[in-house]
C-alpha positions as CSV (number, residue, x, y, z in Angstrom):
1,X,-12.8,-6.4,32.1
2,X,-10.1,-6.9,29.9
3,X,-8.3,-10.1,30.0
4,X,-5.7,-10.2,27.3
5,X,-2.8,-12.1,28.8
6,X,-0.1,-9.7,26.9
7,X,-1.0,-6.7,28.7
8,X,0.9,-5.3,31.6
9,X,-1.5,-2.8,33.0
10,X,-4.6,-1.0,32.1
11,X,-4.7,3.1,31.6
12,X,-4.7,5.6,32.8
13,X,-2.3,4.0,35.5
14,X,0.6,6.0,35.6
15,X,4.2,4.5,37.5
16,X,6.7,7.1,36.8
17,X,7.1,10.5,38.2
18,X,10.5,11.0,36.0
19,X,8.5,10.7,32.5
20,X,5.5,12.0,33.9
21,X,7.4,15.7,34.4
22,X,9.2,15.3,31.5
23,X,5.7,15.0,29.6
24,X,4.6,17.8,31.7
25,X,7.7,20.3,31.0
26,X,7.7,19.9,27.5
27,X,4.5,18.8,25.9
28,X,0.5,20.6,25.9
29,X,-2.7,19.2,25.3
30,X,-3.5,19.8,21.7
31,X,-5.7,18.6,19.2
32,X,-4.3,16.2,16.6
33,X,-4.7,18.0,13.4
34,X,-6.2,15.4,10.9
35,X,-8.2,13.8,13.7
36,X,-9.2,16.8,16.3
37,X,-11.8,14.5,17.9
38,X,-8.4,13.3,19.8
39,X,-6.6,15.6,22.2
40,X,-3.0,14.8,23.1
41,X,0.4,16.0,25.1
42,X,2.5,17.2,22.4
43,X,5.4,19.1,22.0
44,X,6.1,22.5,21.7
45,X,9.5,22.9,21.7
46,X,11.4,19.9,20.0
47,X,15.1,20.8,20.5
48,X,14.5,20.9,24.2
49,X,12.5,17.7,24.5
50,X,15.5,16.1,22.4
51,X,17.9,17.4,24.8
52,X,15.9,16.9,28.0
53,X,15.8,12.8,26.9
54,X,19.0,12.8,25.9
55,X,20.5,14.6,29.5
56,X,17.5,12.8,31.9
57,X,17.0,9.6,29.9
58,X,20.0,9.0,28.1
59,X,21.4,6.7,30.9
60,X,18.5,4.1,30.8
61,X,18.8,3.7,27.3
62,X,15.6,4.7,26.0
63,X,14.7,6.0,22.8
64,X,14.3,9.6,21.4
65,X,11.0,11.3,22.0
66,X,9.1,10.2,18.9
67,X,5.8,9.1,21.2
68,X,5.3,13.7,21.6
69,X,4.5,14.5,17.7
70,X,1.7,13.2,15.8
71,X,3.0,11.7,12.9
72,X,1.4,11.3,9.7
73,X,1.3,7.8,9.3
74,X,-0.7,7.7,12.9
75,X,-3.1,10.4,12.3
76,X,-3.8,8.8,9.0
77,X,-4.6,5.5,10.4
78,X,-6.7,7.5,13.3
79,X,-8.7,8.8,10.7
80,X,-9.4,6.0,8.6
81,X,-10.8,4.1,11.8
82,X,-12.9,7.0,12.7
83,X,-14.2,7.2,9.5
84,X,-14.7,3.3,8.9
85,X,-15.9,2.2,12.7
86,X,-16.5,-1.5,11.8
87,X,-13.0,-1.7,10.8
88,X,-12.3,-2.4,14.9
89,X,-16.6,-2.8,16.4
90,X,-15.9,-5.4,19.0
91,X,-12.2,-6.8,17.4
92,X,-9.5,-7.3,19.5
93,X,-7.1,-4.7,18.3
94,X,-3.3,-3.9,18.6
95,X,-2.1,-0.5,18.3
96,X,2.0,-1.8,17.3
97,X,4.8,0.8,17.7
98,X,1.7,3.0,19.4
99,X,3.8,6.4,20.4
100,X,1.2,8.2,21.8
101,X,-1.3,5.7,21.3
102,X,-4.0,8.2,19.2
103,X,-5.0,5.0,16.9
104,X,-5.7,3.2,20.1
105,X,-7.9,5.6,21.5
106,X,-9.6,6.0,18.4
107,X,-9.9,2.2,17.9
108,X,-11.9,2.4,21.9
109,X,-13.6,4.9,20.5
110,X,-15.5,3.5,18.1
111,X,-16.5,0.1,19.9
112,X,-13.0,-2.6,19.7
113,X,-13.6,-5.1,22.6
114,X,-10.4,-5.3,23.3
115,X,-7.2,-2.7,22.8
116,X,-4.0,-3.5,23.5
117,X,-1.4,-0.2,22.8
118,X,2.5,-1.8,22.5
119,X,5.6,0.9,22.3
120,X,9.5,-0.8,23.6
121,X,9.5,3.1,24.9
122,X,8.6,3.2,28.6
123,X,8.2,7.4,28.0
124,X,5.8,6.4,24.9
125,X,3.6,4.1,27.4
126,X,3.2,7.1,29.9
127,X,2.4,9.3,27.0
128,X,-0.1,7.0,25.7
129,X,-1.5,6.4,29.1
130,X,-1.8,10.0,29.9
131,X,-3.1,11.2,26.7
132,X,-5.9,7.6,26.9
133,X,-7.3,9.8,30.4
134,X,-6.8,12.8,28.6
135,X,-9.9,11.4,25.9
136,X,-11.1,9.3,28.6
137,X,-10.7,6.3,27.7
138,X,-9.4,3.2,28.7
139,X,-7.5,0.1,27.2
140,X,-3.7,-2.1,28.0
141,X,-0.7,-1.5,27.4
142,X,2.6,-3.6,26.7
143,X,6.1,-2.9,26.5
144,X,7.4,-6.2,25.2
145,X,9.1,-6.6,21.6
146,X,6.7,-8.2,19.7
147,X,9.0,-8.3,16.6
148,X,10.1,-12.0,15.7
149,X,7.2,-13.4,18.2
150,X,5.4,-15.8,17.0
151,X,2.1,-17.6,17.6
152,X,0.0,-20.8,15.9
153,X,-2.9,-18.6,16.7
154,X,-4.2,-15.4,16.2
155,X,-3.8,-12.9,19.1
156,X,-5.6,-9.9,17.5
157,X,-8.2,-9.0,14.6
158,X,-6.3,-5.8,13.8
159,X,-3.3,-4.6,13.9
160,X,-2.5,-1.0,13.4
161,X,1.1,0.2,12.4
162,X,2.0,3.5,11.1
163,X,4.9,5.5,10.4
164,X,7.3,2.0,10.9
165,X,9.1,2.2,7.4
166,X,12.0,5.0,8.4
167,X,15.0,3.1,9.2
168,X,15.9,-0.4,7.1
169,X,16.4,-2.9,9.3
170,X,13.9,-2.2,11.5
171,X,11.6,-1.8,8.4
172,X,12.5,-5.4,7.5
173,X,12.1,-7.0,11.0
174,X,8.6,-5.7,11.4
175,X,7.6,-6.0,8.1
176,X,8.2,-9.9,8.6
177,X,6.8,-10.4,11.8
178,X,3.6,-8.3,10.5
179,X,3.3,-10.5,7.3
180,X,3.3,-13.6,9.7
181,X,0.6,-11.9,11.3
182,X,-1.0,-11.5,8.1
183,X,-0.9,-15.1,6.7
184,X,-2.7,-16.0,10.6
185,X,-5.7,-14.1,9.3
186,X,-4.8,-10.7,11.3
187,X,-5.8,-7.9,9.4
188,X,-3.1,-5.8,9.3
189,X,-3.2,-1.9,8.5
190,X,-0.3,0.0,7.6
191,X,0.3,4.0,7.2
192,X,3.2,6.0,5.7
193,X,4.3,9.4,3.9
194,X,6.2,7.8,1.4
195,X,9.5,6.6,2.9
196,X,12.2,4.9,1.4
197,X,11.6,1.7,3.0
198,X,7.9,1.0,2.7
199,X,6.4,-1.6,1.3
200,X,6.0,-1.6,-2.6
201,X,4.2,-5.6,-2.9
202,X,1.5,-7.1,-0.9
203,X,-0.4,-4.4,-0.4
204,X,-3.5,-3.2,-0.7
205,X,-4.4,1.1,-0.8
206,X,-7.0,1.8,1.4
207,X,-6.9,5.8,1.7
208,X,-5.3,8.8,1.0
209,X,-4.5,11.8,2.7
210,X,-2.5,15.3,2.8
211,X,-1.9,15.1,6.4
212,X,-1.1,18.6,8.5
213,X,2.0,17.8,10.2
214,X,4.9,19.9,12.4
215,X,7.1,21.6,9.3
216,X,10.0,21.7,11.9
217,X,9.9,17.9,12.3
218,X,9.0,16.9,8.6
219,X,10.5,20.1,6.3
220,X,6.9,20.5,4.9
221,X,3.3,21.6,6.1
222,X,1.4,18.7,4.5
223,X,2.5,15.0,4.3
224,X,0.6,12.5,1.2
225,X,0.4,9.8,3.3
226,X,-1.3,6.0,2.2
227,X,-3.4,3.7,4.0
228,X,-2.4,0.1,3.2
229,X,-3.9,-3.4,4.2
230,X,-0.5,-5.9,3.7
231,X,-1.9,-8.7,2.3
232,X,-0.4,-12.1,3.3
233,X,2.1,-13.5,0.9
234,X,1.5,-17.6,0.4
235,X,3.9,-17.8,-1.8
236,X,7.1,-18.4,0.7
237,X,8.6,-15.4,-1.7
């Protein structure tokens, strides 16, 4: 039974019939390239998904589809838990910013205790939900911001968080409230293709790989993507 206290409800419960079409209109099960032991709904068609949240969604303020593509820094995170399985064996694990929540179902896959997948995106949890019964697992789910929360005690073992580092000031914001993490003894593992606002200090390489990704959404076929542990910074600098 899963008891974490953050968790709003456990897969593969599934509320609303609005994202649930919208998932089934424009997404198909598919493996995820760099980690095909994982089958999830993803797009096929990305300027009508686009437009479909914009037109159906655009009134309850929710952000743009980015739960339907697997995105490098995810499926290299996936991998590198598939391939190192104590990384998460019995841990209590947060997949952050989850999208379609493949590093969560990898992290059930390979024996975490506890799995919690978070995403502000009330589409995303659906997605993730949908694609955990897909792979037949199970684990939480949370839609709270976590950003800026803070705790005098660890809440997870791991924390997973790929593909965050697009956009400054979000980059910033989470890559604060993920060093606070860090400096509570949270392991914290990172993932990105080399965007302009990852991290460059505090970090440890883990992994490398040319990850397949969607050339319509990335302009390329193949994305070098790095595995990082942040390390906590004691310094106050």
């Amino acid at each position: 039974m899963n008891d974490n206290v953050f968790a709003d409800a456990l897969v593969p419960k599934v509320d609303d019939p609005q994202f649930t079409d919208l998932i089934a209109t424009f997404t198909v099960p598919a493996r995820v390239p760099l980690t095909p032991e994982i089958e999830m709904y993803l797009a096929t068609h990305i300027t009508p998904l686009w437009q479909a949240t914009e037109d159906i969604l655009g009134v309850l303020d929710i952000p743009p589809p980015y739960w339907a593509f697997a995105w490098p820094g995810g499926q290299a995170i996936t991998r590198y838990i598939l391939d190192n399985p104590e990384l998460v064996r019995g841990k209590r694990v947060l997949d952050f910013a989850c999208g379609g929540g493949m590093q969560a179902i990898a992290a059930v896959m390979m024996g975490a205790a506890d799995v919690v997948a978070n995403d502000i995106d009330p589409v995303a949890i659906t997605a993730t939900r949908l694609n955990a019964a897909r792979n037949n697992v199970e684990f939480a789910t949370l839609t709270d911001n976590l950003v800026g929360t803070s705790s005098p005690e660890k809440r997870w073992d791991v924390i997973f968080a790929g593909d965050v580092c697009y956009q400054q000031d979000m980059a910033n914001a989470v890559l604060q409230w993920l060093m606070a993490e860090a400096l509570l003894g949270t392991r914290v593992i990172l993932a990105d293709p080399g965007r302009t606002y990852a991290p460059t200090r505090n970090i440890d390489e883990l992994e490398t790989y040319d990850v397949p990704v969607d050339v319509a959404v990335e302009d390329t076929d193949t994305k070098f993507t790095r595995v990082w542990q942040l390390l906590p910074d004691r310094t106050g600098m």
